[in-house]
VEXDREN-2710 file (C-alpha; in Angstrom, 1 decimal):
% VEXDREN-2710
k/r/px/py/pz
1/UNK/-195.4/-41.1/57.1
2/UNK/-198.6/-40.5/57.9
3/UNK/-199.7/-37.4/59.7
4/UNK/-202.6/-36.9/62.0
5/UNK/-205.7/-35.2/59.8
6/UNK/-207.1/-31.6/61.1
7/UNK/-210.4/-33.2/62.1
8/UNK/-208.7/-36.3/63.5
9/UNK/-206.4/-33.3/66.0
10/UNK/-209.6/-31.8/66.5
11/UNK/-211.5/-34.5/67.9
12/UNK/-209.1/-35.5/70.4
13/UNK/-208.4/-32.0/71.4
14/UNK/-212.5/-31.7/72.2
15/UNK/-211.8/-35.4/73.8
16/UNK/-209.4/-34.5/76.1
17/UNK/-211.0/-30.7/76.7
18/UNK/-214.3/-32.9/77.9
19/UNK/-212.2/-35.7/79.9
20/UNK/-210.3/-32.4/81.9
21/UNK/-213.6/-30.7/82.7
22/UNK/-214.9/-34.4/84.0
23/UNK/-211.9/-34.5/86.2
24/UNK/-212.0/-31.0/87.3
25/UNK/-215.6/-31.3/88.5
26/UNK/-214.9/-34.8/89.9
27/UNK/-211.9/-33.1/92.2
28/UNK/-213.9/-30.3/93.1
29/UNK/-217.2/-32.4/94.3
30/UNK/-215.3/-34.9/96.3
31/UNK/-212.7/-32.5/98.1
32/UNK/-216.2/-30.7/98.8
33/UNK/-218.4/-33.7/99.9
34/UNK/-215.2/-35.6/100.9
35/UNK/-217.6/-38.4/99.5
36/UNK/-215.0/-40.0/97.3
37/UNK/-217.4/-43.1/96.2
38/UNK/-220.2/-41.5/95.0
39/UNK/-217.6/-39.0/92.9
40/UNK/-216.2/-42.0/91.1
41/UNK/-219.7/-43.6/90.4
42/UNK/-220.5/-40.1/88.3
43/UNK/-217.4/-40.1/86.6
44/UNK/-217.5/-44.0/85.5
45/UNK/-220.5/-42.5/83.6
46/UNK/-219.1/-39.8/82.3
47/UNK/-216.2/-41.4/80.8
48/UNK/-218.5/-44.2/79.5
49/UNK/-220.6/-41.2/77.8
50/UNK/-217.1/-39.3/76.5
51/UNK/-215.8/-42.6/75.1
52/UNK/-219.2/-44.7/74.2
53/UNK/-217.6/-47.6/76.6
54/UNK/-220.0/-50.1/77.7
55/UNK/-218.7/-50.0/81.7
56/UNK/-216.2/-48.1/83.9
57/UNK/-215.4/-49.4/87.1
58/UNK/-212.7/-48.3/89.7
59/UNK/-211.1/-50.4/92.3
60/UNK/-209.3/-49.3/95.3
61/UNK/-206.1/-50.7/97.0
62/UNK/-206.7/-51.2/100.7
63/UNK/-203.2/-51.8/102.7
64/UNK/-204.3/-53.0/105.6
65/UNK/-206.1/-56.1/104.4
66/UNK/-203.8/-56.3/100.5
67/UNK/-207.0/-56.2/98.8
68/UNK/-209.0/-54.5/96.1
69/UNK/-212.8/-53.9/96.5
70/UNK/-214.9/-51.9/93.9
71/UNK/-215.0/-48.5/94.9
72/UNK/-217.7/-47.7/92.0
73/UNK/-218.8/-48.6/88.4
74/UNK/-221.6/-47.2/85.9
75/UNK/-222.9/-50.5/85.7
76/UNK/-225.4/-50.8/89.2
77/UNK/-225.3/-54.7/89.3
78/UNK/-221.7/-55.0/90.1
79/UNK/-222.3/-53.3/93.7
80/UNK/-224.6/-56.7/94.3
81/UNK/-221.9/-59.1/92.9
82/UNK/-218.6/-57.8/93.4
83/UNK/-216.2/-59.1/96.1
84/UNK/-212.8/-58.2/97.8
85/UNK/-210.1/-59.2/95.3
86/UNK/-206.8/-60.5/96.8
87/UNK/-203.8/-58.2/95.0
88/UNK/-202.3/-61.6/94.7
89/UNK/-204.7/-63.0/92.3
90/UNK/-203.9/-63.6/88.6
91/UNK/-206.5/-61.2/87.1
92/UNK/-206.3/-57.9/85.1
93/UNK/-207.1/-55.9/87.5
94/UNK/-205.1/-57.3/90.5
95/UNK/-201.7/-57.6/88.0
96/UNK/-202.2/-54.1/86.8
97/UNK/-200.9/-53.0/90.1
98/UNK/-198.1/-53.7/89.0
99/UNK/-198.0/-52.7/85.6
100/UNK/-196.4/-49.4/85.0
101/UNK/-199.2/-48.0/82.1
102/UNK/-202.0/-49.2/81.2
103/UNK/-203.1/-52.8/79.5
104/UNK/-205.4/-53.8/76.6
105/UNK/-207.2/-57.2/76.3
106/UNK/-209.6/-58.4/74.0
107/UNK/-210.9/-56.8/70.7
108/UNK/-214.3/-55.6/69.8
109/UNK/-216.8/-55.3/72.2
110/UNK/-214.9/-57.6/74.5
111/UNK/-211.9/-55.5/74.3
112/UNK/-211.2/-54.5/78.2
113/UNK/-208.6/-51.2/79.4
114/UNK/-206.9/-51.3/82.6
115/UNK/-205.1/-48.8/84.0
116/UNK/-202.8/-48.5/87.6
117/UNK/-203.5/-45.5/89.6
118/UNK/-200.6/-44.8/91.3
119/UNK/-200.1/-42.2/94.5
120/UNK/-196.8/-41.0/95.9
121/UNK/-194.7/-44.1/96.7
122/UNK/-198.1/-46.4/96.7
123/UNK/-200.7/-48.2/94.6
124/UNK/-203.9/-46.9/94.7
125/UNK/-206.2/-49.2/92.6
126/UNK/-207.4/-49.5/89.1
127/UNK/-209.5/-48.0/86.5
128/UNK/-211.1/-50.5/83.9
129/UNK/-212.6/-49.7/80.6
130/UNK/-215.1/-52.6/78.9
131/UNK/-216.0/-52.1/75.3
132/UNK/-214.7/-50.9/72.2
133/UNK/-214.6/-46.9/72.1
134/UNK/-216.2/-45.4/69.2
135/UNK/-213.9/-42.3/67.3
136/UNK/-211.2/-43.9/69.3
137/UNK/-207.9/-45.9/68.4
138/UNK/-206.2/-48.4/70.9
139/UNK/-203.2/-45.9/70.5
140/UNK/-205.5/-42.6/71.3
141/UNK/-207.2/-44.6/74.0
142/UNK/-203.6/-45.7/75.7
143/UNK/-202.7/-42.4/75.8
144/UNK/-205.9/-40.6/76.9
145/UNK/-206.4/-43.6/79.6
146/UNK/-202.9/-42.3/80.9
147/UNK/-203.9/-38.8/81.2
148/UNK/-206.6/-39.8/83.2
149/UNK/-204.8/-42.4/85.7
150/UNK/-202.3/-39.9/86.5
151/UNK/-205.1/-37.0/87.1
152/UNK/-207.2/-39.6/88.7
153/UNK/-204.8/-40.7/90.8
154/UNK/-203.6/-37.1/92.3
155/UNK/-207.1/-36.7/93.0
156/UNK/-208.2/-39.8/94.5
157/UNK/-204.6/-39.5/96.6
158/UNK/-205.5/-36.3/97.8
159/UNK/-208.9/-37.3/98.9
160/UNK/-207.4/-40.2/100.4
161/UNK/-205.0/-38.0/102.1
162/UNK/-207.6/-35.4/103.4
163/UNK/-209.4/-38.2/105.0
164/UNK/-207.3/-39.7/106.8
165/UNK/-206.3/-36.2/107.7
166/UNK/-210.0/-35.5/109.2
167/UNK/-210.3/-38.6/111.1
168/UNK/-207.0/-38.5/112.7
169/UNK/-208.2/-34.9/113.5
170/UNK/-211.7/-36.8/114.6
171/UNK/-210.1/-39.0/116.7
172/UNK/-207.7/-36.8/119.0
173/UNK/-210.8/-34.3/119.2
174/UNK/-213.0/-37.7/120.4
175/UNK/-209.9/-38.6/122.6
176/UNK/-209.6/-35.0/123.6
177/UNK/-213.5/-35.2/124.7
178/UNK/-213.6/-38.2/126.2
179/UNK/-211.2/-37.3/129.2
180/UNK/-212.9/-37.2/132.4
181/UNK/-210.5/-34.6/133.4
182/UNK/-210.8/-31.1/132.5
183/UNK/-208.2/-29.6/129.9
184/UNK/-207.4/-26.3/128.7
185/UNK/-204.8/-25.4/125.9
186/UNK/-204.0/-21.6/126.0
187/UNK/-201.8/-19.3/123.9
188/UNK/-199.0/-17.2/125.3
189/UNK/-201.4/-14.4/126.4
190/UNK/-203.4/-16.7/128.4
191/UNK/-206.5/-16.8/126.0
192/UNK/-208.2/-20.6/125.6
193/UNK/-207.6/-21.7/122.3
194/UNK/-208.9/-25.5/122.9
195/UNK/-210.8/-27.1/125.5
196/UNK/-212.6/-30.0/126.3
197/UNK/-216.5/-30.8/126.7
198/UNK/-216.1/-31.8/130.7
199/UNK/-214.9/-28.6/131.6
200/UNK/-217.5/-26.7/129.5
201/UNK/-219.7/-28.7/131.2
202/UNK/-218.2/-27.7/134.4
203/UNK/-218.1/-23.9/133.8
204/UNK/-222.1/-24.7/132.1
205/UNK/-221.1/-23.2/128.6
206/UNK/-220.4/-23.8/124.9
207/UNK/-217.4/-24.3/124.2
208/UNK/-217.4/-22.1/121.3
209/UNK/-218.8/-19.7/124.0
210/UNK/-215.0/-20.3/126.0
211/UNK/-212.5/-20.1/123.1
212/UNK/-210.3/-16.6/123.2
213/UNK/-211.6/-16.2/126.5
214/UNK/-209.0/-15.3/129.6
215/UNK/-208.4/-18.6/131.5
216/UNK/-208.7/-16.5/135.0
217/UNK/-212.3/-16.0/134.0
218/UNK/-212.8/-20.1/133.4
219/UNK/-210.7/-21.6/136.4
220/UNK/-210.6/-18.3/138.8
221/UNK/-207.6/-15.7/139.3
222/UNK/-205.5/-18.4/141.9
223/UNK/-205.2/-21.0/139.2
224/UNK/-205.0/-18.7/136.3
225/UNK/-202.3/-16.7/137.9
226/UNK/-200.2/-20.3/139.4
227/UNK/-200.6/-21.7/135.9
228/UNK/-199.1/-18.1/134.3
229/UNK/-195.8/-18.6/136.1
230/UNK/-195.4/-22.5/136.2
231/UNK/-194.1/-24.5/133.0
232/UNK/-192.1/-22.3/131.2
233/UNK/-189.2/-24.4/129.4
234/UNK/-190.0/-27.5/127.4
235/UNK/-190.2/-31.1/129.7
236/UNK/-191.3/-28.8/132.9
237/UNK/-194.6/-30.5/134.3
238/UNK/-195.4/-28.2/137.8
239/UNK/-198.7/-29.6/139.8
240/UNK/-200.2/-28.5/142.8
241/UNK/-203.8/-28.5/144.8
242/UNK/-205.8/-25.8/145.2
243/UNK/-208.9/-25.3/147.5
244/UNK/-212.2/-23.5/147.6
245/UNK/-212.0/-22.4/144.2
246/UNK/-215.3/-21.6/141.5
247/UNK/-215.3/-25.2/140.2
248/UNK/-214.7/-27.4/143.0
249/UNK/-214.3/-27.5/146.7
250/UNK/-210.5/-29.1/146.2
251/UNK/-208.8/-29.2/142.6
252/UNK/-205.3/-30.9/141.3
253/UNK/-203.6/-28.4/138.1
254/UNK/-201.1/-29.8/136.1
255/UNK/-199.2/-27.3/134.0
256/UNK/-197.1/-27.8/131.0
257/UNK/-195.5/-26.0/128.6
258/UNK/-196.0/-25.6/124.8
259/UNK/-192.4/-24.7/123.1
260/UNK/-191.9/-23.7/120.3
261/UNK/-188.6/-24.5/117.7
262/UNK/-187.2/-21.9/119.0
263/UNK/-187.4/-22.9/122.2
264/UNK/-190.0/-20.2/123.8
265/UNK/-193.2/-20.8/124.9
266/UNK/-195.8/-20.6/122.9
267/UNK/-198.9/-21.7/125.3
268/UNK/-199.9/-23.9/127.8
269/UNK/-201.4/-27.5/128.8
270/UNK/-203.5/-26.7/131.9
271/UNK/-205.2/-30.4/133.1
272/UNK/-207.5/-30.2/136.1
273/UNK/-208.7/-32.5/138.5
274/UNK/-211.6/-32.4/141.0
275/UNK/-210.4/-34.3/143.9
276/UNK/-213.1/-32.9/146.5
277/UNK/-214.5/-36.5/147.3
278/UNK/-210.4/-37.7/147.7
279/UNK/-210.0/-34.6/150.2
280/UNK/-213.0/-35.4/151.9
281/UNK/-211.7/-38.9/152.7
282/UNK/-208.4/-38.2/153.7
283/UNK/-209.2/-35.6/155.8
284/UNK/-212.0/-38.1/157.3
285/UNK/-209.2/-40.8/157.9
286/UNK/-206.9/-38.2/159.4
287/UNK/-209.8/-37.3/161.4
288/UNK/-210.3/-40.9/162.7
289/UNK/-206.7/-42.0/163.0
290/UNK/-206.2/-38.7/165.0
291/UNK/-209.7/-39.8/167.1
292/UNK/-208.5/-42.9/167.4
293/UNK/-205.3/-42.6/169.0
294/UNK/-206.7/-39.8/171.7
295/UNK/-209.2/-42.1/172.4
296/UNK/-207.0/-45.1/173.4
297/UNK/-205.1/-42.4/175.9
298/UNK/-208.6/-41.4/176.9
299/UNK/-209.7/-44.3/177.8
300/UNK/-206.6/-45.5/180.0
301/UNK/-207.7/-42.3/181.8
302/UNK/-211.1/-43.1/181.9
303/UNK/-211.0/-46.3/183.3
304/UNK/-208.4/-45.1/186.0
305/UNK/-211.3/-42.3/187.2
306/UNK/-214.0/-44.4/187.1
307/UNK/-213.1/-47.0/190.0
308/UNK/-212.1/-44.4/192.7
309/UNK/-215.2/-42.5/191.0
310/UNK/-217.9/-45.3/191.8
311/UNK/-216.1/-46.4/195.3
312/UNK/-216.8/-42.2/195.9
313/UNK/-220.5/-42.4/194.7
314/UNK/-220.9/-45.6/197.2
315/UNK/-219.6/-44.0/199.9
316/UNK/-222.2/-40.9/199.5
317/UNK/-225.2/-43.1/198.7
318/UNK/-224.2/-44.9/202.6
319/UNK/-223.6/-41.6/204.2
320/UNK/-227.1/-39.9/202.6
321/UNK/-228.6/-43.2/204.1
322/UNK/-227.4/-42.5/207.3
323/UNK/-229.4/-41.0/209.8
324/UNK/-226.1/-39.4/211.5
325/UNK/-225.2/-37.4/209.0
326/UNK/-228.9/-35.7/208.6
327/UNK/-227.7/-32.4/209.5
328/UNK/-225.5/-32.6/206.2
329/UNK/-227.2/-34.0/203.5
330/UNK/-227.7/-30.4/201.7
331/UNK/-224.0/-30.9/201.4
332/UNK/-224.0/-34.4/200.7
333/UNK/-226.4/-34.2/197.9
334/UNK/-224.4/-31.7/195.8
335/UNK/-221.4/-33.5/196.3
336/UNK/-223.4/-36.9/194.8
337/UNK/-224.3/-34.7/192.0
338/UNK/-221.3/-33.4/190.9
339/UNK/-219.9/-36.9/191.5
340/UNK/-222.6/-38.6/189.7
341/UNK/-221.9/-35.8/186.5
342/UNK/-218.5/-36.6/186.5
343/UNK/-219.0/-40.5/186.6
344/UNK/-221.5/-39.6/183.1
345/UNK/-218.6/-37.7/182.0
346/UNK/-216.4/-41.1/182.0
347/UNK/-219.3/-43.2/180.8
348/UNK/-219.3/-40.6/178.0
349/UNK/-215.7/-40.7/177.5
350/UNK/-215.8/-44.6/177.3
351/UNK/-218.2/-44.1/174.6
352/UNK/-216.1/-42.6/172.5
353/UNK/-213.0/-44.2/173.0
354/UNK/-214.7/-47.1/171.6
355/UNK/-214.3/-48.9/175.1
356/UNK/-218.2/-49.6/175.3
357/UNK/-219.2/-52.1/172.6
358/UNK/-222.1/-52.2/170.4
359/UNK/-224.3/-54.8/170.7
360/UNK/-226.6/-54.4/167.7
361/UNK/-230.2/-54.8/166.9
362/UNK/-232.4/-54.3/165.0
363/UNK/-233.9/-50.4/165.7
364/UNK/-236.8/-48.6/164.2
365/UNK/-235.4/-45.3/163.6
366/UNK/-238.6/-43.4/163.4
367/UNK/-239.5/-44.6/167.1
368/UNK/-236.3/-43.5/168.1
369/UNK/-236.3/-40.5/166.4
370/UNK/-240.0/-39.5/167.6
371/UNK/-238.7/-39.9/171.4
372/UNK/-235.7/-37.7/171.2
373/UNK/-237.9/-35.0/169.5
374/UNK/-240.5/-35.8/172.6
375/UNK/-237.5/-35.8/175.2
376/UNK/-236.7/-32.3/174.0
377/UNK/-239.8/-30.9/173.3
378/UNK/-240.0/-28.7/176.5
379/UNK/-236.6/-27.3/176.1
380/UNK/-237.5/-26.4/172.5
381/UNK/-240.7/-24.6/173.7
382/UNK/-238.7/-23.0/176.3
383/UNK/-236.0/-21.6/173.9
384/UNK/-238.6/-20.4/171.2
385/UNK/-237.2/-23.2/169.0
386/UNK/-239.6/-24.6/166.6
387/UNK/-239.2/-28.3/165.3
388/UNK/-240.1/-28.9/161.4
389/UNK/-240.0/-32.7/160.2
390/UNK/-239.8/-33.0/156.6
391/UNK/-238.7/-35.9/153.9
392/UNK/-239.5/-39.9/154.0
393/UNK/-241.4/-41.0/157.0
394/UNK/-241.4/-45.0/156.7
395/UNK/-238.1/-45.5/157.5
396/UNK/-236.4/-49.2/157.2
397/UNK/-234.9/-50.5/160.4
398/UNK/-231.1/-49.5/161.3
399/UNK/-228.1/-52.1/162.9
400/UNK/-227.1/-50.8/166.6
401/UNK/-227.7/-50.1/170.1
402/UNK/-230.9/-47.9/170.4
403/UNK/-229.3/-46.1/173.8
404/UNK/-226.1/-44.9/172.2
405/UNK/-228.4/-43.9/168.7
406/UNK/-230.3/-41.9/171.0
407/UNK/-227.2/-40.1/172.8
408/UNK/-226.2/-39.4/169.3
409/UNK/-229.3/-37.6/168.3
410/UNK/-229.5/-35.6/171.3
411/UNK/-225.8/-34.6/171.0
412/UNK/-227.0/-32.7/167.9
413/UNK/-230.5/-31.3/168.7
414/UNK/-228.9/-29.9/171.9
415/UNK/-226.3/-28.5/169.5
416/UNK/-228.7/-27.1/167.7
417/UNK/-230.3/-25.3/170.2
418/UNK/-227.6/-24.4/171.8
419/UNK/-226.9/-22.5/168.6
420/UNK/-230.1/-20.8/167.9
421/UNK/-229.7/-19.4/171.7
422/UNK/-226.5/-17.6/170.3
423/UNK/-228.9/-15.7/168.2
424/UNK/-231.3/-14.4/170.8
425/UNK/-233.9/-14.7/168.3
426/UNK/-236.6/-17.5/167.4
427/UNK/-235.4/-20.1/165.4
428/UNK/-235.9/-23.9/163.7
429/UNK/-234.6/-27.3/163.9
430/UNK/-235.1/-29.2/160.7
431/UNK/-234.9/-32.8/160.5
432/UNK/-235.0/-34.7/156.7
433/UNK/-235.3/-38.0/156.2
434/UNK/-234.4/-39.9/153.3
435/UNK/-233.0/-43.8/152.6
436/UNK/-230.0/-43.6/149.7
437/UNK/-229.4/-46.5/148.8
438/UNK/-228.5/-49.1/151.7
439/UNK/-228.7/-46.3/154.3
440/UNK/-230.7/-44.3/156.1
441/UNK/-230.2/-40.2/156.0
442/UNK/-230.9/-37.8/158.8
443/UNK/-229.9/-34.6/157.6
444/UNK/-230.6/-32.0/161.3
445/UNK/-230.5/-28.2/160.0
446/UNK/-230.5/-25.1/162.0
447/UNK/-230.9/-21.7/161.9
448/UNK/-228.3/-20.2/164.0
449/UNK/-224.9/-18.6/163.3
450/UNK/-223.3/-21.3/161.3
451/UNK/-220.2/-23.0/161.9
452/UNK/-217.3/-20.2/160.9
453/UNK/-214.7/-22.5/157.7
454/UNK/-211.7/-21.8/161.0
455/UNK/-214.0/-24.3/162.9
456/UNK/-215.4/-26.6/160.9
457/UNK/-212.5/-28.7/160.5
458/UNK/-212.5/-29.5/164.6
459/UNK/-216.5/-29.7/165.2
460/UNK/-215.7/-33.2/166.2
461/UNK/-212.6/-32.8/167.7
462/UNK/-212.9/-33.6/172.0
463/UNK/-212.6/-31.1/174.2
464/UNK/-213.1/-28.7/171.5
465/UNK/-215.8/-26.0/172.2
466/UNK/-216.3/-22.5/171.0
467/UNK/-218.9/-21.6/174.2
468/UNK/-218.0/-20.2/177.8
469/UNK/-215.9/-22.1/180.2
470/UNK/-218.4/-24.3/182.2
471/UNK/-220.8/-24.3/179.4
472/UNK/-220.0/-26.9/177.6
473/UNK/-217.5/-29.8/178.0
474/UNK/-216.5/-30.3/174.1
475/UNK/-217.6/-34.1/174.0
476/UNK/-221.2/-34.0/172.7
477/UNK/-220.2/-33.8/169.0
478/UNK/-216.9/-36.4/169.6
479/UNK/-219.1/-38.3/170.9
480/UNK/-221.6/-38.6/168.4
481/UNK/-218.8/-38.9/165.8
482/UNK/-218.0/-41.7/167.8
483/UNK/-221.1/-43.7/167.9
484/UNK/-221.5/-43.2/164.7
485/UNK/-218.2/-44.9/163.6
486/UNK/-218.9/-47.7/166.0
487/UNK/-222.0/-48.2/164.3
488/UNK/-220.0/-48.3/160.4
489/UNK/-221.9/-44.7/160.1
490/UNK/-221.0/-41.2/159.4
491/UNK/-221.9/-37.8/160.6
492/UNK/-220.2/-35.1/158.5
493/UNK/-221.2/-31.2/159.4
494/UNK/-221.8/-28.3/156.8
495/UNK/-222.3/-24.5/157.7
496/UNK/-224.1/-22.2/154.7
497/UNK/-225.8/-18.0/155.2
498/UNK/-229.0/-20.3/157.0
499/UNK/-227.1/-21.9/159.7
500/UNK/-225.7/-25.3/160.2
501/UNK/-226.3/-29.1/158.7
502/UNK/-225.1/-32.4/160.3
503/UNK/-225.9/-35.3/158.3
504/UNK/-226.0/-38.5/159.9
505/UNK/-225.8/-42.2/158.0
506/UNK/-226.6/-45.4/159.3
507/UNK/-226.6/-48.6/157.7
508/UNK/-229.3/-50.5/156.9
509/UNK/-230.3/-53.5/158.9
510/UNK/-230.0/-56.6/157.4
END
C-alpha cells in the first residue's frame, strides 16, 4: 500500500486552502455586486492560475429556453464564438448535466474536466477544465473539481436565487408605481409604511419624505379616520366617496385589511381615486336631465300664455291708436308694458325650454362680444363697474344664432353687476379669452361676494334667485345654460375669496 508522502499532503492542503479562499472571495464579490458573470470570469482565471490549466469556462442552464450559454471563460475569444447549446446535444458539456460527478476526456494537453453544478432539485450548468494540471493527478483533480462544483454551485444558486428575488421585488415595486391610482399600505397604528409615486406626486413629496408618517396628515382627518374603522377582518373590502377634501374636489377610498396568521389586523390597503371630473359630469347630466324635463312642462305653459298674451298686446296697440280712449292712454301704456315684459318673459322661457331653435351661422365672437360690452357700457359707468379685457383677441368664428349668443352674454354681465352692487363698493368685470383646442373660452370674473358652496349647485336652476322679490325673475342664468346647450356648449360657474367666474365654451365653427 502506498501512502500519500508529507509533501505530497502538503501540497494539496495549500491547493485546496487557495481554491477556498478563491471561492470565498468569488461569493462575497457577486452577492455584493450581484454581478454573477463578471465573478465567474475572475475565478476561471484563478483556477487556471491555482491548477496551471490552459482554460476554464462555466456554462449556465437556462430553463426557460433548455439551453446552456457561456456564462464566462479565462480565455476572451470564446465570448466572440460561443453559441447557445441545446441540453439535448451529444457533447461533454450538455451530457454532464446529467452526470452525477465529474468526467475526464483526453490526456495531455488535450485532456478536458467537466463537472455538473447542481442546485437544490435543478441543474445549474457546467464547469470545464482544458489542459493537463501541473502537481496534479486525475485522482486529486476529480476530487478537488468536486469540492469546487458543489461550492460553486451553492454559490452560483444562491446568486441565482437572490436575483430573481430582486427583480420579483423590482417588478411589484414597478407595478406598485405604475398604478394611476393612489395607494397607501399602513401598519396597525396608522403610520405609511409603503406608497406609491402618484400619490407622492399628489401630496408634492418624496416618498421617503411620507414613510412612518400618520396617514391623516397625507389624505386628511375624514379619510384617515373612515379608513381607521373600515376593513377590519380578512376578505372585508369597504368603499365610499368623499368630497372637498386636500387632494381632490371628489375622491373614491377603498379599504382593505391586512391579517395576519392569527387572524388580526396587522395594517391596511388604502387605494384612492380622484373622480372630480366623473362628479362633475354626473352632476352636469343630472343638471340637464332635471332642466330638461322642467323645460318640457315649461314650455306647455309657455305656449298656452303666449296666445291670449299676444291677442292682449293687439288689443292695446288698437285701443292706444284710438283717438277715444285719449283720456286713458297713461293707463294704457303701463298696461302694454307690463304686457309686453310678460310676453319677453315667455319668449325667454321658450328659449330655454329648447322650444326656439337654433339656426346656426357662422358668428364672429369678438364682434359680438365688443357690442354687449358697448350695450352695457352706461350701466357699467353708472354702477362704478370697471370692465378689463384680457387674454387672446383674434378669436376664430363660433356655430349659432348671434341674438341668443348675445342674450347669453348679457345674462352674465348683468349678473355680474348685479353682484358688484351687493357690495356697495367699486368693482370689475373681467372677461378672458382663450381658444382650447376646438373651442373658444370666455372666462367672465367678478369682484363681488361670490357665489356661497349652498348655492352653487342651483345657479342655473329656473326660478332660482337669491335677490328681493321683484328683483329678479331667476331665468337669466337658466337661460344662458340653455342657449349654451342648444348651441353643444357649456357654461359652468366657480366662486373663490375674489368673487365669481362663469366660463362659457362654444364650439368652433366649421
Amino acid at each position: 500500500m502506498n501512502f500519500p508522502t508529507t509533501e505530497r499532503i502538503s501540497k494539496e492542503l495549500a491547493l485546496r486552502k487557495r481554491l477556498q479562499e478563491g471561492l470565498i472571495g468569488f461569493t462575497r464579490g457577486v452577492s455584493a455586486r450581484l454581478a454573477l458573470d463578471s465573478g465567474l470570469e475572475t475565478l476561471a482565471h484563478e483556477i487556471n492560475a491555482l491548477f496551471g490549466t490552459t482554460r476554464t469556462s462555466v456554462w449556465l442552464h437556462d430553463r426557460r429556453t433548455n439551453t446552456l450559454h457561456l456564462a464566462a471563460s479565462s480565455d476572451t475569444r470564446d465570448a466572440d464564438a460561443a453559441a447557445d447549446m441545446s441540453t439535448e446535444e451529444d457533447s461533454p458539456i450538455a451530457r454532464s448535466l446529467r452526470h452525477d460527478g465529474p468526467q475526464i476526456t483526453g490526456t495531455g494537453a488535450g485532456q478536458t474536466l467537466v463537472a455538473p453544478l447542481r442546485g437544490w432539485r435543478r441543474a445549474l450548468g457546467t464547469i470545464v477544465v482544458e489542459g493537463q494540471p501541473r502537481d496534479v493527478d486525475e485522482q486529486q483533480l476529480v476530487e478537488l473539481s468536486m469540492d469546487l462544483a458543489r461550492q460553486l454551485s451553492s454559490a452560483v444558486e444562491s446568486v441565482i436565487v437572490l436575483d430573481e428575488l430582486i427583480r420579483q421585488h423590482r417588478l411589484l415595486e414597478d407595478t406598485f408605481d405604475s398604478l394611476a391610482d393612489m395607494v397607501v399600505v399602513t401598519d396597525a397604528e396608522g403610520r405609511a409604511v409603503q406608497l406609491n409615486s402618484a400619490l407622492a406626486a399628489r401630496i408634492g413629496a418624496r416618498r421617503a419624505d411620507l414613510v412612518h408618517q400618520p396617514l391623516e396628515t397625507m389624505v386628511g382627518p375624514a379619510i384617515a379616520q373612515w379608513a381607521a374603522a373600515q376593513a377590519s377582518g380578512q376578505g372585508e373590502i369597504a368603499s365610499r366617496e368623499f368630497v372637498g377634501q386636500p387632494l381632490a374636489d371628489a375622491m373614491a377610498a377603498t379599504a382593505t385589511a391586512f391579517v395576519s396568521q392569527a387572524g388580526g389586523p396587522v395594517g391596511r390597503v388604502l387605494v384612492l381615486r380622484d373622480i372630480s371630473e366623473q362628479v362633475r359630469l354626473r352632476e352636469r347630466a343630472a343638471q340637464t336631465e332635471k332642466l330638461a324635463s322642467l323645460g318640457q312642462f315649461i314650455a306647455g305653459i309657455a305656449h298656452e300664455m303666449n296666445n291670449p298674451l299676444q291677442s292682449v298686446l293687439g288689443h292695446l296697440e288698437l285701443m292706444l291708436q284710438d283717438e277715444r280712449h285719449a283720456t286713458h292712454r297713461t293707463d294704457l301704456r303701463r298696461a302694454y308694458h307690463d304686457a309686453d315684459r310678460a310676453a319677453k318673459i315667455v319668449r325667454n322661457l321658450l328659449v330655454f325650454s329648447g322650444s326656439r331653435r337654433v339656426k346656426p351661422r357662422r358668428v364672429n365672437i369678438e364682434r359680438l362680444l365688443s357690442r354687449v360690452v358697448a350695450m352695457r357700457k352706461s350701466a357699467l359707468h353708472q354702477a362704478d363697474v370697471d370692465f378689463v379685457r384680457e387674454g387672446a383677441l383674434d378669436l376664430p368664428d363660433v356655430s349659432g344664432d348671434a341674438g341668443l349668443l348675445q342674450q347669453a352674454l348679457l345674462n352674465v354681465l348683468i349678473n355680474g353687476e348685479q353682484a358688484i352692487a351687493e357690495t356697495s363698493s367699486r368693482g370689475q368685470i373681467t372677461i378672458t379669452t382663450s381658444v382650447q383646442d376646438d373651442v373658444v373660452v370666455l372666462a367672465i370674473a367678478d369682484s363681488g361676494p361670490g357665489i356661497p358652496p349652498s348655492v352653487l349647485p342651483r345657479i342655473f336652476d329656473p326660478f332660482f334667485t337669491t335677490k328681493d322679490v321683484g328683483q329678479g325673475s331667476g331665468l337669466g342664468l337658466a337661460i344662458t345654460y340653455g342657449i349654451m346647450q342648444e348651441h353643444k356648449g357649456s357654461i359652468t360657474a366657480a366662486s373663490g375669496a375674489g368673487g365669481a367666474v362663469f366660463t362659457l365654451q362654444l364650439p368652433i365653427a366649421d
